[in-house]
N, C-alpha and C positions, 0 to 999 in steps of 0.2 A: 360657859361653865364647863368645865374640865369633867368628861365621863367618871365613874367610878370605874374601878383598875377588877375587870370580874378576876375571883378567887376559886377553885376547884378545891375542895373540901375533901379530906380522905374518904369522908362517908360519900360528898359525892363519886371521886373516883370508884369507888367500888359499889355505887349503882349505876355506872354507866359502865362498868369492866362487867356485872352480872349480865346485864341487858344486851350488849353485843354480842356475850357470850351465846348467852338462847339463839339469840337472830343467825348470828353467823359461825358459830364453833370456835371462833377465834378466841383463845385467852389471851388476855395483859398482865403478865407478871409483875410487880410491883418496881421491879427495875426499867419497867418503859413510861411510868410514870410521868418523867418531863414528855415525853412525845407522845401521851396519848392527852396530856392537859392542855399543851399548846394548841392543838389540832382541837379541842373541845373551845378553846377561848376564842378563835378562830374563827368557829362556827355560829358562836352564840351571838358574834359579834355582827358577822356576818348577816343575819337573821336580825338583828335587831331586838331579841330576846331579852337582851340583858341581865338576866339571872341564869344560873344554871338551872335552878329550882323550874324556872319558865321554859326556859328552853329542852329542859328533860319530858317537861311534861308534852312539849308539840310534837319532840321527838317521837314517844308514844303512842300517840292518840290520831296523829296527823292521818287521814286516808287515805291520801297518796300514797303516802312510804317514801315521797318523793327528799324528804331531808333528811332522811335513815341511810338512801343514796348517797346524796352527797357524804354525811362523815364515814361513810364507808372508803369511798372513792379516795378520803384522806386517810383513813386510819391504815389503810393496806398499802404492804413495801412492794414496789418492784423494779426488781434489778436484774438486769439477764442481760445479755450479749451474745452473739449468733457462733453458732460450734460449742455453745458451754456442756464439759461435760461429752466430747463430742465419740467417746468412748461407745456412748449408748445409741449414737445414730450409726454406727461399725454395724455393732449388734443387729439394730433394725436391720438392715440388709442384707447380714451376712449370713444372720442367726434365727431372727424371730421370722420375716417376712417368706424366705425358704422354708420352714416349718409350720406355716402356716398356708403355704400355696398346695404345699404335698398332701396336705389334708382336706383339701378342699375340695366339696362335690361341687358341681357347677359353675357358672362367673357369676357370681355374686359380686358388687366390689367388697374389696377390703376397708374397713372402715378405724381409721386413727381419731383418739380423741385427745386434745390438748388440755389440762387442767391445774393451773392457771395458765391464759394466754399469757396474760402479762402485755409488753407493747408488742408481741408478734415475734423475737427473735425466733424461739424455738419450732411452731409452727410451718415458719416460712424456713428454716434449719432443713425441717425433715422435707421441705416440697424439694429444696436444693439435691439435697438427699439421693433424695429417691429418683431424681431426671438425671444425675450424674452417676451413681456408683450403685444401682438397681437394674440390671438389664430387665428384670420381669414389669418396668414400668412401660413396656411396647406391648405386653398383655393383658395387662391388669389394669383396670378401673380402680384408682384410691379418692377416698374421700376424707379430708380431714377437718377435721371441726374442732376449732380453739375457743374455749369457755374462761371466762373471768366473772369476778364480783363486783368488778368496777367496770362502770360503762365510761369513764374518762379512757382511761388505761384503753379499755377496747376500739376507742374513735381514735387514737394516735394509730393502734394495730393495722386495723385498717386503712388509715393515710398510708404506714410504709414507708414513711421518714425519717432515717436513723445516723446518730452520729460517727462522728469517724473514729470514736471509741467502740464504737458496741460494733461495727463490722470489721473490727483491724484482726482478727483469726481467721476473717474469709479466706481464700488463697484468690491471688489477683485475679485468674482468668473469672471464678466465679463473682465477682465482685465488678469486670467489666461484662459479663455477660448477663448478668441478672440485678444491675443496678445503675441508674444516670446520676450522677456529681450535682450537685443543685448546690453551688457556693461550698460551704463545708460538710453539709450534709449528703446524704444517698439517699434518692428514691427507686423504692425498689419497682420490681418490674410490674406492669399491669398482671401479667401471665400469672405469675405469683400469686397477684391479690387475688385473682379471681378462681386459684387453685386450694384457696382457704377460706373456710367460713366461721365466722366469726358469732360469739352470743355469750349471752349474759348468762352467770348459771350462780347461784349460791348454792355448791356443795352441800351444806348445811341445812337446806329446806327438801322434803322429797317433793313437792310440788313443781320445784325446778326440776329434779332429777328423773323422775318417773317416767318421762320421754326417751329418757337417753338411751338405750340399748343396742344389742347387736352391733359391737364394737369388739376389735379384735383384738387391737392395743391400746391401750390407755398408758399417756405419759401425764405424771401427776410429782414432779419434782421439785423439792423445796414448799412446801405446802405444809404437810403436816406435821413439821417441825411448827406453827404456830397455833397447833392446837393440844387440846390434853389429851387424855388415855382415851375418854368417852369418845370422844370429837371424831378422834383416829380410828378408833374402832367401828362409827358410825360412818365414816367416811371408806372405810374399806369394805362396808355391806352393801355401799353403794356403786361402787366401782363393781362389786362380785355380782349383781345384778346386772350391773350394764355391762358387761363383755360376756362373749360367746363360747361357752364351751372351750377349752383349749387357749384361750385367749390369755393375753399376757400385759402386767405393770410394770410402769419404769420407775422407779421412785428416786430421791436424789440422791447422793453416796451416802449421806448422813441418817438417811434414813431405813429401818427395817422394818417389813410386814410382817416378820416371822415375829415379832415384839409387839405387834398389834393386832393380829388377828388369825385364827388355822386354818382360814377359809381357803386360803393360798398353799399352794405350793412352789419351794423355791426350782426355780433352772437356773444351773448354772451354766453358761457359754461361754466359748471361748474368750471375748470383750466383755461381757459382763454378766453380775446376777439379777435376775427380774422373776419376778412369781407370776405362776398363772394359774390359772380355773380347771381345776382338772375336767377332762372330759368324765360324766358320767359315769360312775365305776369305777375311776381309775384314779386313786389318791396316792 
């Protein structure tokens, strides 16, 4: 006998657009409709629920949170390719990382935080980065830490297996120095993987976030273009928290902090504008 064909209901869609909202900050405007129903139909199916009405309620209730993961894992976009934007890793080196050494009592390391990793382009961007076009990385101790919501997404990151679209802005010597040809793909270097560290973080919970601290840069690009005013604005107390004094956000071209929040202050540099935390005193 032929399944019944499950239906997403407007009232359903928007108690499952309410409910991710809370959990993850993420809104669904009514124009992503098809791609948040497919991914719903997908899941229920998946699960063997066969109701949304059943499947809403495991969602909920479940004590894992382990199927809350998964339609996360699908409901979140990621698209990136290495150098995107590459305007703002100029900056990191020319601008923010010089600005930030001059200030500095001690050897502390420097601490970069990635949010979203995504599959690792941009992370493994700035390790490039910073061993190519950063002389201060013969002095400096960098740590950088790339955060996502989806732990699929973070197990590709980690592997470091990427296609021949997402590295074709490398320039060739980086691309033979820091990656082996595996058929069509690239794997990138061991050295790389082990220069990034990788974790799970929903932005949107302070339970994940209350750890994070004593960060210098935070790059957070393309992100909160997917959520509302609150979201934004709760996401940038969060960030103002976890960076240090002085410390500075990248955000994507699309996006403004001066529109979300006055905790920042804008700098402007010669490659790019990026806000930061004013040192104590000094707004």
């Amino acid at each position: 006998m032929a399944t019944a064909k499950v239906i997403i209901s407007d009232d359903d869609f928007q108690k499952f657009r309410e409910f991710f909202y809370r959990k993850t900050g993420i809104s669904f405007e009514p124009t992503k409709r098809y791609f948040v129903d497919k991914r719903l139909v997908e899941r229920i199916e998946a699960t063997g629920t066969g109701t949304f009405f059943a499947y809403f309620t495991m969602l909920r209730f479940q004590a894992s949170c382990e199927e809350l993961q998964q339609v996360t894992n699908l409901m979140t976009v990621n698209e990136t390719y290495f150098l995107r934007e590459e305007y703002q890793f100029e900056c990191l080196v020319n601008s923010l990382l010089p600005d930030i050494v001059a200030r500095r009592a001690g050897r502390t390391p420097i601490r970069i935080w990635c949010i979203p990793s995504s599959s690792g382009e941009e992370p493994y961007s700035i390790a490039m980065y910073l061993l190519e076009r950063w002389p201060g990385i013969e002095e400096w101790d960098v740590e950088i830490i790339s955060s996502d919501i989806d732990t699929d997404i973070l197990d590709k990151a980690r592997e470091g297996l990427y296609s021949a679209r997402s590295v074709q802005n490398l320039p060739p010597e980086w691309l033979n120095r820091y990656f082996t040809q595996r058929g069509d793909h690239f794997q990138i270097s061991r050295s790389l993987q082990e220069a990034v560290e990788f974790t799970r973080v929903n932005v949107a919970d302070p339970g994940d976030t209350r750890h994070y601290r004593d960060f210098d840069i935070i790059f957070c690009r393309n992100l909160l273009i997917y959520f509302d005013d609150v979201s934004r604005k709760a996401a940038a107390e969060t960030f103002y928290d976890a960076l240090r004094p002085g410390g500075f956000v990248c955000l994507g071209h699309s996006e403004s902090m001066s529109r979300i929040s006055s905790l920042f202050k804008v700098r402007k540099f010669p490659e790019a504008i990026v806000y930061d935390k004013p040192v104590e005193g000094v707004r």
